[in-house]
C-alpha positions as CSV (number, residue, x, y, z in Angstrom):
1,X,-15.4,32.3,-8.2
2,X,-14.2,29.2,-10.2
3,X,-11.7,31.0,-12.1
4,X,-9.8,32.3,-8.5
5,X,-10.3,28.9,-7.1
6,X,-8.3,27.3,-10.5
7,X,-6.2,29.9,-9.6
8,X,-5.6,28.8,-6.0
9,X,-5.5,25.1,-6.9
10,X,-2.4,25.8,-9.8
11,X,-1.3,28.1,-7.2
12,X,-0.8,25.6,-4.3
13,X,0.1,22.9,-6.8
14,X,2.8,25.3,-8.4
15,X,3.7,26.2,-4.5
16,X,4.0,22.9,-3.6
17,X,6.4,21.6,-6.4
18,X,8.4,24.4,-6.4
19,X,9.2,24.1,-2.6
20,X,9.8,20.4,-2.9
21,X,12.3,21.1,-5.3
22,X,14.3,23.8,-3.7
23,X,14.4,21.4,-0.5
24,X,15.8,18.3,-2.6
25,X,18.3,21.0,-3.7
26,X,19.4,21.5,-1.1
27,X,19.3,18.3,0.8
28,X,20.7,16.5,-2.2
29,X,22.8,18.6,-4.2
30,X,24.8,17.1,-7.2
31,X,28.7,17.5,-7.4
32,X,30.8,16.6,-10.0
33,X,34.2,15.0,-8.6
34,X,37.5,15.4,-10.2
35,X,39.7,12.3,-10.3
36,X,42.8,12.6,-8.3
37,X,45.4,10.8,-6.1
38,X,46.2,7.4,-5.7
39,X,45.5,4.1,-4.3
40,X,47.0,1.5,-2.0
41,X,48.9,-1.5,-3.8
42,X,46.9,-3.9,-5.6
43,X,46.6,-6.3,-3.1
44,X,46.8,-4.6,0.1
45,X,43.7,-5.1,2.7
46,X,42.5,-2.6,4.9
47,X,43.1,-2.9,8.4
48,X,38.8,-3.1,9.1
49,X,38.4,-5.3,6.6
50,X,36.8,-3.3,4.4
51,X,38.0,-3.3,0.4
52,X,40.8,-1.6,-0.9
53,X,40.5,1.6,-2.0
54,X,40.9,2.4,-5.9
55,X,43.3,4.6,-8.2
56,X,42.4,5.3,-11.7
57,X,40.5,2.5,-13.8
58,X,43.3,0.9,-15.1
59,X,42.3,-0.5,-18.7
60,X,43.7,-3.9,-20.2
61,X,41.9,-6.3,-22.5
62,X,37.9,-6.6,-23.2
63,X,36.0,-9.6,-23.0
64,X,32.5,-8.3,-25.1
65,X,29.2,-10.0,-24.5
66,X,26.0,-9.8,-26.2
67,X,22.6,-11.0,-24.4
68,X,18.9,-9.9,-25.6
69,X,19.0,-7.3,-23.1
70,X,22.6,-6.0,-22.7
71,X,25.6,-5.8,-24.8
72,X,29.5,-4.7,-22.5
73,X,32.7,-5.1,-21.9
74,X,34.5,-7.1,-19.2
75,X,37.7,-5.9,-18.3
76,X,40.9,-8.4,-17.7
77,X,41.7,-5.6,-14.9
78,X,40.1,-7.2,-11.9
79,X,37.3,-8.9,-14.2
80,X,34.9,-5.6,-13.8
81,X,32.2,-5.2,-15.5
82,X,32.9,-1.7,-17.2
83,X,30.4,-0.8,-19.9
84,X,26.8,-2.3,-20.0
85,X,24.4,-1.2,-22.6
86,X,20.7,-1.7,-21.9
87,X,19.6,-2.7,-25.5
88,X,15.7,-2.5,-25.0
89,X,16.3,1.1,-23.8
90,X,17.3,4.1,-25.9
91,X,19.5,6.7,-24.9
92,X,18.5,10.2,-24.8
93,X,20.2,12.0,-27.5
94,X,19.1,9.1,-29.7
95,X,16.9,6.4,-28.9
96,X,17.9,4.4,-31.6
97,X,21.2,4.0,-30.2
98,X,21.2,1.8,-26.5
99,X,21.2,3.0,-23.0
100,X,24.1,3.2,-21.7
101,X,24.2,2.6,-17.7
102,X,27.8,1.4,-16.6
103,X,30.9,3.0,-18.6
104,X,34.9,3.5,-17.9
105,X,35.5,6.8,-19.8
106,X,33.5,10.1,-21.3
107,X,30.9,11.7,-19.6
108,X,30.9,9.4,-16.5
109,X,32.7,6.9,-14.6
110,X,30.2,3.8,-13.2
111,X,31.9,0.4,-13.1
112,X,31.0,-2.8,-11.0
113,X,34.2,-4.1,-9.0
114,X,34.4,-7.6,-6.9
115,X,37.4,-9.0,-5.2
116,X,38.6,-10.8,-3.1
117,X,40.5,-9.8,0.8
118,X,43.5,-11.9,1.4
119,X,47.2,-11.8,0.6
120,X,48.0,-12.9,-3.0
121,X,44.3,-13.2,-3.6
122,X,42.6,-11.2,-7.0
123,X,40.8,-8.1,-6.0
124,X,39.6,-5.5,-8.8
125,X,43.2,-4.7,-9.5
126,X,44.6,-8.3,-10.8
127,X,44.8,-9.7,-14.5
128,X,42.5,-11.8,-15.4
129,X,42.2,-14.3,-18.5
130,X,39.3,-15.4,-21.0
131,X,39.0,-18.6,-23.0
132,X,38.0,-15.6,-25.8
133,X,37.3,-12.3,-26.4
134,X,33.7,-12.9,-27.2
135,X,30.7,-14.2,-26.1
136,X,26.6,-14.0,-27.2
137,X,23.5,-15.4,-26.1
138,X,22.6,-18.0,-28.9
139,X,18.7,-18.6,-29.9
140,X,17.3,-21.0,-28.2
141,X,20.1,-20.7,-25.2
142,X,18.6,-19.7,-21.7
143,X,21.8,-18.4,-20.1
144,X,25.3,-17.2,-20.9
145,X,28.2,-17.5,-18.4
146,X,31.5,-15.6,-19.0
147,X,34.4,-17.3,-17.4
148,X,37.6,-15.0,-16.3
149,X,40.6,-16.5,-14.3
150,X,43.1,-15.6,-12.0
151,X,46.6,-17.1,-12.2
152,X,47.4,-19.3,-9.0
153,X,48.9,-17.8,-5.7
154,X,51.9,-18.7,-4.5
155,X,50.1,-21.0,-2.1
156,X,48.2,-23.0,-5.1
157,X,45.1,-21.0,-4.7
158,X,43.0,-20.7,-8.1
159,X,40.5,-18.3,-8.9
160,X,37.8,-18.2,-11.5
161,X,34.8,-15.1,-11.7
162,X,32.0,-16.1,-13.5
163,X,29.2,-14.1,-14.7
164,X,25.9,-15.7,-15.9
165,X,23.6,-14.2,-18.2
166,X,19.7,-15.1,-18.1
167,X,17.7,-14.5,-21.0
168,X,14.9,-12.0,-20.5
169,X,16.4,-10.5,-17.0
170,X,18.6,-8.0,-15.8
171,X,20.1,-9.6,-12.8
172,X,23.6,-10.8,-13.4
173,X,24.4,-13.7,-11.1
174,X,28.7,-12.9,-10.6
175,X,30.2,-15.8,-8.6
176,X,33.8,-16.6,-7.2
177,X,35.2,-20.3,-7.6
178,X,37.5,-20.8,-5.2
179,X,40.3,-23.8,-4.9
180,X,42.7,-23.9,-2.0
181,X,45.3,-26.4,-3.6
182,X,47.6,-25.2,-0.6
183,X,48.4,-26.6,2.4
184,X,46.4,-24.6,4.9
185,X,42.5,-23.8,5.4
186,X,42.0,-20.5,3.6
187,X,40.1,-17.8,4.9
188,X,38.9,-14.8,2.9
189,X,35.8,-12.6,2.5
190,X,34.6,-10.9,-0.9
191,X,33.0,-7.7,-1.7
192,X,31.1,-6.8,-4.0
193,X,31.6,-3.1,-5.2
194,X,29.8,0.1,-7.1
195,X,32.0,2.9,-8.3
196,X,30.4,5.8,-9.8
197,X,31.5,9.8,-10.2
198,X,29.3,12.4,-8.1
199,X,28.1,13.5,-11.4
200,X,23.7,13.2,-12.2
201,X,22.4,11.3,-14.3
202,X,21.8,12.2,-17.9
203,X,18.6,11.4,-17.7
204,X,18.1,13.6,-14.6
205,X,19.9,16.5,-16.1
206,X,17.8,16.7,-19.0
207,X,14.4,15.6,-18.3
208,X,12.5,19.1,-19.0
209,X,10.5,20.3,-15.8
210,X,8.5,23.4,-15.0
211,X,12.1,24.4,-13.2
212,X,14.3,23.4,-16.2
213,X,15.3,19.8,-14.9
214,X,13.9,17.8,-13.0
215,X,15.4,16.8,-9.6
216,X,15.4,13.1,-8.7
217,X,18.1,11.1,-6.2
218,X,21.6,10.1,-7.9
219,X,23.3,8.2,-5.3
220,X,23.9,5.2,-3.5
221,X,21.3,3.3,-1.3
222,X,20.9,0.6,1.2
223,X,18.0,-1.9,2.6
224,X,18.3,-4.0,5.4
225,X,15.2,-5.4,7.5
226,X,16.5,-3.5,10.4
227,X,17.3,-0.4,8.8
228,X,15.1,0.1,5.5
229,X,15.3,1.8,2.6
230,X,18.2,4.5,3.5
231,X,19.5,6.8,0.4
232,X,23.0,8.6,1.7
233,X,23.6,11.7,-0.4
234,X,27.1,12.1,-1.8
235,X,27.9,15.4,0.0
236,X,26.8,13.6,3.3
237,X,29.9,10.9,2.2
238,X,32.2,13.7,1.2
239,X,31.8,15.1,4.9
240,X,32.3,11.4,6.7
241,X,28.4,12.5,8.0
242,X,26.5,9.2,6.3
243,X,24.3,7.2,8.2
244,X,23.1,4.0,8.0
245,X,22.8,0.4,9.2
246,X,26.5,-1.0,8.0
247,X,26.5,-4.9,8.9
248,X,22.7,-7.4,8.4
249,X,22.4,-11.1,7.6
250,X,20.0,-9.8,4.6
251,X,19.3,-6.7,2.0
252,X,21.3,-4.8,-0.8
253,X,23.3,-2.0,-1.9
254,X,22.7,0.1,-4.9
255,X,23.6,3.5,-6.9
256,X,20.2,5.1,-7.8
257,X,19.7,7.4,-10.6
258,X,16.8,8.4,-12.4
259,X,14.7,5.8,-14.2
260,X,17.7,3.3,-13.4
261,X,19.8,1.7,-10.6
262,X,22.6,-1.0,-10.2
263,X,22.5,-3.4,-6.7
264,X,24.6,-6.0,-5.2
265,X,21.6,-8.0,-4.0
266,X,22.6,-10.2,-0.7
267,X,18.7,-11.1,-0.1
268,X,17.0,-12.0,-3.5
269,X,13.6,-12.2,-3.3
270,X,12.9,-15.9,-4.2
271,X,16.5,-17.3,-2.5
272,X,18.3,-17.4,0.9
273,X,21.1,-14.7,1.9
274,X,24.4,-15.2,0.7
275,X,25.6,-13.5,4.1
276,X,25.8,-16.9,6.0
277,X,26.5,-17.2,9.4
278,X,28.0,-13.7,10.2
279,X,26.3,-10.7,8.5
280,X,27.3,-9.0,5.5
281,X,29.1,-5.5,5.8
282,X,27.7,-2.8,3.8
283,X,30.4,0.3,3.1
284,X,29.7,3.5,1.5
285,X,32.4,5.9,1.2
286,X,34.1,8.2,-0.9
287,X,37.6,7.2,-2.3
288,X,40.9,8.8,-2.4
289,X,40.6,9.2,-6.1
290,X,37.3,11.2,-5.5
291,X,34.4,8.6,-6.7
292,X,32.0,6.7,-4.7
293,X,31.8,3.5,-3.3
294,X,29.0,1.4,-2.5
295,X,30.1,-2.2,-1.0
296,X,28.9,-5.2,0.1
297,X,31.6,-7.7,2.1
298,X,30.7,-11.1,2.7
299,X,33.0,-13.4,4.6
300,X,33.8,-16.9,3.1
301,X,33.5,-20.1,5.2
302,X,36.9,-21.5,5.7
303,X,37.9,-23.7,2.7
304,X,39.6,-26.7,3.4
305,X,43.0,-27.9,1.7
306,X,42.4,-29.2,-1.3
307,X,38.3,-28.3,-1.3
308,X,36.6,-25.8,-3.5
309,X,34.2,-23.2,-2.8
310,X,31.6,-21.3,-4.4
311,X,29.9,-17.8,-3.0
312,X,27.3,-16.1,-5.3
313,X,26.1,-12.3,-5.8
314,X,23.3,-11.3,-8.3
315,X,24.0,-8.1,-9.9
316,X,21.0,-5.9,-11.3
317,X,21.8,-3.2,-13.4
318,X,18.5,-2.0,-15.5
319,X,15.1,0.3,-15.5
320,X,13.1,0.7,-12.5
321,X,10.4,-1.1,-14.0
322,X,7.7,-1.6,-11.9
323,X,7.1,-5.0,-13.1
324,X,10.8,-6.3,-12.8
325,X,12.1,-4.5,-9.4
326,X,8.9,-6.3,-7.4
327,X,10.9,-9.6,-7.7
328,X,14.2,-8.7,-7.5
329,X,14.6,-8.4,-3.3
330,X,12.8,-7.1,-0.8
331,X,12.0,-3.4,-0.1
332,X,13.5,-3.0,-3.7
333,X,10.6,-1.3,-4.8
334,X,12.3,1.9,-3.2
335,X,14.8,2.8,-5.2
336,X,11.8,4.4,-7.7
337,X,11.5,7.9,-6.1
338,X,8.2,8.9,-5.8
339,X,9.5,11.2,-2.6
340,X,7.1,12.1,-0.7
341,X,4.0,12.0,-2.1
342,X,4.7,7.8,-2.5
343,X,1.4,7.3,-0.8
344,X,-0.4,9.0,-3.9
345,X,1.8,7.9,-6.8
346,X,1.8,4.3,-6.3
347,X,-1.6,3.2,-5.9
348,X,-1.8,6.3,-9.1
349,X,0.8,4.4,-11.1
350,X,-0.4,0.9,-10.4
351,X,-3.9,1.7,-11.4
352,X,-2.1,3.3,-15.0
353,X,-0.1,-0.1,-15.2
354,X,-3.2,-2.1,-14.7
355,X,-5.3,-0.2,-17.4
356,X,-1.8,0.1,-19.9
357,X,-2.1,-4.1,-19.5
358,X,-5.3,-3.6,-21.2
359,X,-5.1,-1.0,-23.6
360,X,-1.2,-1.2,-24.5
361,X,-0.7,2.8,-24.9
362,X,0.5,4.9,-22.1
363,X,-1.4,8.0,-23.5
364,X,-4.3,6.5,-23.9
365,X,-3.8,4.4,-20.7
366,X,-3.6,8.4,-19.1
367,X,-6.8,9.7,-20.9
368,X,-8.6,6.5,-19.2
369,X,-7.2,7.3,-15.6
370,X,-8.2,10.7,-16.0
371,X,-12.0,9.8,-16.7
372,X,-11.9,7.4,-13.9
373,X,-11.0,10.0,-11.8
374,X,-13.3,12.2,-13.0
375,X,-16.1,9.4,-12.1
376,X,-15.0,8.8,-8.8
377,X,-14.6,13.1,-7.9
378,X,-18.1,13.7,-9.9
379,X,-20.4,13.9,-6.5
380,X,-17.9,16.3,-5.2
381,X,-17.5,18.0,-8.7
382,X,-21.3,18.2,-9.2
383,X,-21.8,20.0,-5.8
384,X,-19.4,22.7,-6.4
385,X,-20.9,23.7,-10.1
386,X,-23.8,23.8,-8.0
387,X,-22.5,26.1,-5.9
388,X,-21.1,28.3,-8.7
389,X,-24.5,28.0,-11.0
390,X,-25.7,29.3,-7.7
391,X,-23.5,32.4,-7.2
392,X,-23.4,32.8,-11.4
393,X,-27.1,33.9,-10.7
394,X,-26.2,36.0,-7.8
395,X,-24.1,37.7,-9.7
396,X,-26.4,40.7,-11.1
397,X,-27.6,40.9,-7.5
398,X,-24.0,41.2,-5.9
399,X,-23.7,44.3,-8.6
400,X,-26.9,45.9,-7.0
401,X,-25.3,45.5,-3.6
402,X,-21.9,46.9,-4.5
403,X,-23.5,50.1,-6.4
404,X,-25.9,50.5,-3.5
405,X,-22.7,50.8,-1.0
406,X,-20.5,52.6,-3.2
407,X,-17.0,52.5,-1.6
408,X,-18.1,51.1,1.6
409,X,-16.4,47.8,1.6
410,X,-17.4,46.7,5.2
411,X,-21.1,47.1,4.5
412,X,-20.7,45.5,1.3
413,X,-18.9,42.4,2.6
414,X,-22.1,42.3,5.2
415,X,-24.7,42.5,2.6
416,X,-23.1,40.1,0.7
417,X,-22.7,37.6,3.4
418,X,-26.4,38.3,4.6
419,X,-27.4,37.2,1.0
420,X,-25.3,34.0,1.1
421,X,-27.5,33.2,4.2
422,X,-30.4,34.3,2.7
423,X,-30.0,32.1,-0.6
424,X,-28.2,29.4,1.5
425,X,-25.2,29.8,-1.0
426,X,-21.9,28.7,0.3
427,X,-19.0,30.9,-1.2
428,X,-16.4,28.2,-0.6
429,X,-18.5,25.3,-2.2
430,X,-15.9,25.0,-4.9
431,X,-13.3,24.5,-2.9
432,X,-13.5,21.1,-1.9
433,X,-13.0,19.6,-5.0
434,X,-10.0,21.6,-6.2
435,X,-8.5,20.8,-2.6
436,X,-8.9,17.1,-3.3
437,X,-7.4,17.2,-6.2
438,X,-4.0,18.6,-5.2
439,X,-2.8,15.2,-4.2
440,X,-4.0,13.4,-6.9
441,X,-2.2,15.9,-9.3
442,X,1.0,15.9,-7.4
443,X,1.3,12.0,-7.1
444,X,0.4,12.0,-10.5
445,X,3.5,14.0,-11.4
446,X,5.4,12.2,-9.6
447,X,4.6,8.4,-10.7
448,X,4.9,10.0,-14.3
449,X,8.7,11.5,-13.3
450,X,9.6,8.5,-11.9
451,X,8.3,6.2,-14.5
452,X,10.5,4.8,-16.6
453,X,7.7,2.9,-18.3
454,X,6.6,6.1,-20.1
455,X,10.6,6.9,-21.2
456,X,10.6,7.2,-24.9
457,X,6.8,5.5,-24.7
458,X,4.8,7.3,-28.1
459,X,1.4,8.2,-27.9
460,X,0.0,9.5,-31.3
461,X,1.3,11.6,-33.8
462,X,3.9,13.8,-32.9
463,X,4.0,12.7,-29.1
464,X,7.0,9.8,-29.8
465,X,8.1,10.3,-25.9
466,X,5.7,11.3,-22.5
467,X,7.9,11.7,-20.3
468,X,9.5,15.1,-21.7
469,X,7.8,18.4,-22.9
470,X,5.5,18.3,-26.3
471,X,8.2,19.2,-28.9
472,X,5.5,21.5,-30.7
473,X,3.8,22.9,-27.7
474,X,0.6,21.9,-28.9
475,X,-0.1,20.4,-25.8
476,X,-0.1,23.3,-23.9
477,X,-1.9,25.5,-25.9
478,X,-4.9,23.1,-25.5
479,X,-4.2,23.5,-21.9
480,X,-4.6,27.3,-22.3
481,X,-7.8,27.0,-24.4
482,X,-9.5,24.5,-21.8
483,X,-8.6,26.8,-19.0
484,X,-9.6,29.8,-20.8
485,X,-13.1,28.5,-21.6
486,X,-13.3,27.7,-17.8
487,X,-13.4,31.3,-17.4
488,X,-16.4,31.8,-19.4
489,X,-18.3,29.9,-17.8
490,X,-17.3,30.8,-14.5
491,X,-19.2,33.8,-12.6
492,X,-17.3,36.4,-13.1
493,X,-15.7,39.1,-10.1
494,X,-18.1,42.5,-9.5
495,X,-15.0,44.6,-9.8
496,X,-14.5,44.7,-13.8
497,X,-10.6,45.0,-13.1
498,X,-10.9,41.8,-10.8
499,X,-12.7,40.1,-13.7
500,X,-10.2,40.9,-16.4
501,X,-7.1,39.6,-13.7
502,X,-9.4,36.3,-13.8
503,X,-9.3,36.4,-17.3
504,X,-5.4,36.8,-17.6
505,X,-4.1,34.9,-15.2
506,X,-4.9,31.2,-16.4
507,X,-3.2,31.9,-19.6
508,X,0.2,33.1,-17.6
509,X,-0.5,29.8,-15.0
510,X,-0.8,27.9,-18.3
511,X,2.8,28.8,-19.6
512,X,4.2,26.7,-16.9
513,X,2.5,23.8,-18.7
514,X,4.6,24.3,-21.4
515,X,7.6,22.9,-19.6
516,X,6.0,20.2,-18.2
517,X,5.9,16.1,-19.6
518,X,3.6,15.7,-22.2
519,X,1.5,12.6,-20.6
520,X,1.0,14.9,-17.6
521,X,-0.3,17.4,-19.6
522,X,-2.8,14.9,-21.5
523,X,-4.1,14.0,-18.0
524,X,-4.7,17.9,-17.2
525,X,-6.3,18.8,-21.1
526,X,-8.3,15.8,-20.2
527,X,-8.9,16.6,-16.8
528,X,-10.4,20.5,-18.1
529,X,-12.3,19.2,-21.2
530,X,-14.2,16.4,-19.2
531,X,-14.5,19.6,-16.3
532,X,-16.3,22.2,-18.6
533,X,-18.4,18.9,-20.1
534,X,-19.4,18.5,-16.5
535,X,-19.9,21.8,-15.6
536,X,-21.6,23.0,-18.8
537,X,-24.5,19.7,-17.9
538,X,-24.7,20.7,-14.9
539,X,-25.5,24.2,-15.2
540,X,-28.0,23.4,-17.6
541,X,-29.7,20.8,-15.7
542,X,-29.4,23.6,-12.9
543,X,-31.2,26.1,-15.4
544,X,-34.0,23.7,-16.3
545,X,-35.2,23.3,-12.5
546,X,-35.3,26.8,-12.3
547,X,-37.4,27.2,-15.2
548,X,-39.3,24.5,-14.0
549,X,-40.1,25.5,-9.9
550,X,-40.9,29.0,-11.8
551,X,-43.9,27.5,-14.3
552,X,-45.3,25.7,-11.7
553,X,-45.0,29.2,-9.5
């Protein structure tokens, strides 16, 4: 009965994942986009206010900086930000080389744009200047600031972007410095803008899954207090068919992928909203030149002849680390995709964080969750080996029933049932536990999909990475061991064919294991070897009162 029930459990479990990802398939299918057509002139504005479209990157000049947690380029082409290397992350293909997240050419296109709306004021397309082409982070120095400028209007109006560097942090505080040296108050708004291709993510292309990759979100998102956390798919922007709250006085825009995400924050988390008076817009779109868009406008206060004005925007571009997206802005938390099973993976993951604080390796920290969980399941666990200790005995009994009624199933099926009442044995005793389970397992997946914590995190020996399959297997064939010896001591099926099925069928559930992350597939070797340790006392302690109530008999 324990082996069908496995069964079962893997079965739904293997259902249930399967499913989900046809679903997010479909509801968020992946395009790649050609680049194509062209763009309005450098300065025009659009009639709603929104930010001029784009034509191919143009490339001039690169201003490099180096910080202790990026290294990129700023281009003199609109000041953008067009490469940024996370140096504390590796990429995939070699994680001795850095992470790359925003780049201008090869396999993807994902740039951050500002500008400004106005005539003969910079947007993405101007020119702008450095002091020099270089600038690092110094020991000892807390923050870095690149300065770019614009050359002066025709109505004396000087403009300088600025981005600051914090050691330690991957929010990027990009500010305008605005001087009206004209005659006139000057009016203008800024926006704030992400550019990406339709393409996924590397990491989501090749992140090994029991269905060859594993789906997660690529895409832009938005949070406002009124709306909430609302991810628009690309082919819902392609169709003109997005949804979602475009103007607040507070939130953020970002572009999601998996394990990282870049966002315009308008409502830090330990600061007031740069949206002012009138509320920010937020625009996602697909341009003409076949990218996406994801902007934030804010409008400017009227600057006074002669006055100077400063508005503010802090950039994050990094991992969806637990620890670092809790203080970056409210609802930020979101942009790690859990999907739905959130309710399970986060209290999951943030009991794995808490006992990684402790311990300091994610495998480990997985084999410790494991036997907690196994302590806090055991009264459930203990009353289904009872259960099957009970019908394990039955067993020579059920044989004598099914010889005694040859091929008459109905009578069998009512002797059988008469000595479950008889014995006061509950055939579906087991189940409980396995059912219980199910979410745990699946927000377990999940935290450890979305976790970029365990990204290229070792455990021992050959396990230098848990979130992708066990390069030798070896994983999984413990997995098909444990599960096999669960058979053995599970009762076995009257019909001998039925018992050899049982037999069989957790070593072809146990190939899917193969394809799985390796820390999920600690947790479930784990998970079995603490299970036939349970079971095995159990049955023993089972075998001892019977011997017992007999003696005294």
């Amino acid at each position: 009965m324990d082996t069908r029930r496995l069964i079962l459990f893997i079965a739904i479990s293997f259902g249930i994942l399967f499913f989900w990802q046809k679903w997010m398939e479909k509801r968020y299918p992946q395009t790649a986009q050609s680049v194509s057509a062209s763009a309005p002139a450098a300065n025009q504005v659009a009639a709603n206010g929104a930010a001029p479209d784009a034509a191919a990157l143009a490339k001039g000049q690169r201003v490099k900086f180096v910080t202790d947690v990026f290294s990129g380029e700023i281009d003199t082409n609109g000041a953008d930000l067009r490469t940024l290397q996370l140096i504390k992350h590796g990429a995939l293909a070699d994680p001795k080389q850095a992470f790359t997240l925003l780049q201008d050419s090869g396999a993807h296109i994902y740039v951050a744009q500002t500008g400004l709306l106005g005539n003969g004021l910079p947007t993405h397309k101007s020119v702008f200047t450095s002091a020099q082409p270089a600038y690092a982070l110094a020991d000892g120095q807390n923050t870095l600031a690149v300065r770019l400028e614009a050359p002066a209007n025709a109505d004396g109006v000087k403009v300088a972007k600025i981005y600051t560097f914090t050691r330690g942090s991957y929010e990027i505080n990009v500010s305008y410095e605005i001087v009206n040296g004209g005659s006139k108050p000057l009016t203008t708004s800024a926006y704030f803008r992400l550019l990406r291709d339709g393409k996924p993510a590397e990491a989501a292309t090749n992140t090994p899954s029991m269905f060859g990759g594993a789906h997660t979100f690529t895409g832009p998102a938005v949070y406002t207090e009124q709306g909430k956390f609302q991810k628009v798919e690309f082919t819902k922007l392609d169709k003109n068919e997005a949804t979602y709250v475009q103007s607040a006085k507070d939130g953020w825009v970002a572009m999601v992928q998996h394990y990282f995400a870049s966002a315009w924050i308008m409502s830090p988390d330990n600061g007031p909203s740069v949206c002012g008076a009138a509320p920010c817009r937020y625009d996602l779109k697909r341009l003409s030149n076949g990218l996406y868009s994801a902007d934030a406008i804010v409008d400017v206060p009227a600057i006074a002849p002669g006055a100077k004005k400063d508005i503010s925007v802090n950039l994050f571009a990094g991992p969806q680390q637990t620890s670092i997206i809790d203080k970056v802005a409210p609802g930020f938390d979101l942009i790690k995709d859990y999907g739905i099973f959130t309710v399970f993976s986060k209290p999951i993951f943030w009991v794995l964080d808490q006992i990684h604080k402790v311990v300091g390796n994610w495998g480990f920290s997985i084999i410790l969750l494991t036997m907690l969980i196994k302590a806090l399941f055991y009264p459930l666990a203990a009353t289904s080996y009872r259960s099957m200790a009970k019908m394990r005995k039955l067993a020579p009994r059920m044989e004598q029933l099914k010889q005694r009624h040859g091929e008459d199933k109905v009578k069998f099926q009512q002797a059988t049932m008469e000595l479950y009442r008889t014995e006061k044995v509950n055939p579906l005793g087991g189940c409980l536990p396995m059912l219980v389970q199910i979410p745990v397992f699946m927000g377990l997946y999940w935290a450890l999909l979305a976790a970029v914590e365990l990204r290229q995190a070792p455990f021992i020996f050959w396990i230098h990475d848990l979130s992708v399959r066990d390069p030798y297997y070896v994983l999984p064939v413990l997995m098909t061991i444990s599960m096999y010896v669960q058979t053995l001591l599970s009762p076995p099926p009257p019909d001998p064919m039925q018992a050899k099925m049982m037999k069989i069928m957790p070593l072809v559930f146990s190939v899917f294991f193969f394809f799985f992350p390796a820390g999920l597939v600690v947790y479930w070797v784990v998970n079995n070897v603490l299970s036939i340790t349970q079971q095995y006392y159990i049955t023993r302690q089972i075998d001892k009162q019977d011997k017992t109530t007999l003696a005294k008999a």
